[in-house]
N, C-alpha and C positions, 0 to 999 in steps of 0.2 A: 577454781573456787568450789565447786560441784564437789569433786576430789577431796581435795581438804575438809570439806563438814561430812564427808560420807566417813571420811579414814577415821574423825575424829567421836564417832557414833556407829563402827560396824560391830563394835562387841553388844551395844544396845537392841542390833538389828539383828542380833546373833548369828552374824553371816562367817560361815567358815571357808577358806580358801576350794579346798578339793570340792563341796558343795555348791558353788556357786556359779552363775554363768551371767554376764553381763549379756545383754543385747538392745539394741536402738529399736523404737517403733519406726518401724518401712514405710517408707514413699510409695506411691504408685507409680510404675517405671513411666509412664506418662509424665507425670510431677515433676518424676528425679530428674528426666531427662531435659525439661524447660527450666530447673530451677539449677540440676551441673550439679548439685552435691544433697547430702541428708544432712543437716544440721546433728538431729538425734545420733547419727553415727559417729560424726568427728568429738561429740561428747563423750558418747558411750567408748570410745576408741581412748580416750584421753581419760577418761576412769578408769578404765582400764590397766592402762599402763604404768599408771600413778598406785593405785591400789594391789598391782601385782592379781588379779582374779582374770577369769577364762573371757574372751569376748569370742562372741557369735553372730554374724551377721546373719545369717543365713536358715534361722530356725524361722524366723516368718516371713509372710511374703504378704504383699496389699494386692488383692487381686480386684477388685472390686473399685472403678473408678467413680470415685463422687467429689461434687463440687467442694472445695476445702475449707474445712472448719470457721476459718478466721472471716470469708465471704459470706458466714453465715449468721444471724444476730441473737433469732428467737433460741433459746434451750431444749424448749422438747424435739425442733427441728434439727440442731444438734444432734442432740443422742438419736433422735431416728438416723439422721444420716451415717454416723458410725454401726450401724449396725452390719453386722457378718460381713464384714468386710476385710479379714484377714484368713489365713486358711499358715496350717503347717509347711514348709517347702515340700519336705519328704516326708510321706507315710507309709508303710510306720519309718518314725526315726531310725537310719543308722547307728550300729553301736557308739558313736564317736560324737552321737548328738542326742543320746539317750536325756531326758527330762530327769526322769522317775527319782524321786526323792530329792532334785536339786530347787535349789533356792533361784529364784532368777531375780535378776535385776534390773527391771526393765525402763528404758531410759527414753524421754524425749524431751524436746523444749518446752514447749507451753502445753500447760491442760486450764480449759477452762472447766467445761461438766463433767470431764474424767471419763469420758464417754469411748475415746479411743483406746485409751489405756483399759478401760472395763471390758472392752470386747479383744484385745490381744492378749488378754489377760486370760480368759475366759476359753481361747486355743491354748493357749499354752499350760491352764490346768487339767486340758480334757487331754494332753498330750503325756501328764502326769507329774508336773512341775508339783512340791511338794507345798510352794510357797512364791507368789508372784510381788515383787513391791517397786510400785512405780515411783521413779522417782525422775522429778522436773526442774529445768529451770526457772521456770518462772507459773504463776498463778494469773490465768485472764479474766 
């Protein structure tokens, strides 16, 4: 479903194929490991495929273990807790995960305050991404 309204609005988004890199917001390997799988990735993996564009797992990483989002109620508590909570995997990037002038796509299921997506967002423009646009399944 994701797939379909992306294919059907990426000239809007003016997303060009060689430009562009799909990637999932990361789990905490703690998380990934109690919960077996990313949601954000089997999406992002599946826009991917449908749309023909590059996917990347492996340009961010969640290094930083904090209690998850949806356990949480108040807002500002929210975004405190997303903060600096992502870091690049490799710095600097290898040539073959170069950023600089690419568009990213950056993909997870739910944003409530956008708070997560703000701070991977936020690595991945200081990494030199030209242009970061989150995009979700659902609004909390």
């Amino acid at each position: 479903m994701m797939a379909v309204y992306l294919e059907q609005r990426v000239s809007l988004l003016r997303v060009r194929q060689a430009d562009t890199i799909i990637t999932a917001v990361p789990l905490h390997p703690k998380r990934l490991r109690w919960r077996g799988f990313n949601q954000a990735e089997l999406i992002a993996e599946n826009i991917s495929s449908k749309l023909g564009l590059a996917y990347q797992n492996d340009i961010l990483s969640r290094t930083v273990y904090k209690k998850p989002q949806a356990d949480i109620k108040d807002r500002n508590e929210r975004i405190k807790n997303a903060e600096n909570i992502f870091h690049l995997v490799v710095e600097p990037l290898s040539a073959d995960k170069q950023l600089e002038s690419k568009t990213i796509l950056l993909i997870d299921d739910v944003a409530t305050t956008g708070s997560t997506l703000d701070d991977a967002a936020r690595v991945l423009k200081s990494a030199g991404a030209k242009k970061v646009i989150g995009f979700v399944f659902a609004r909390g």
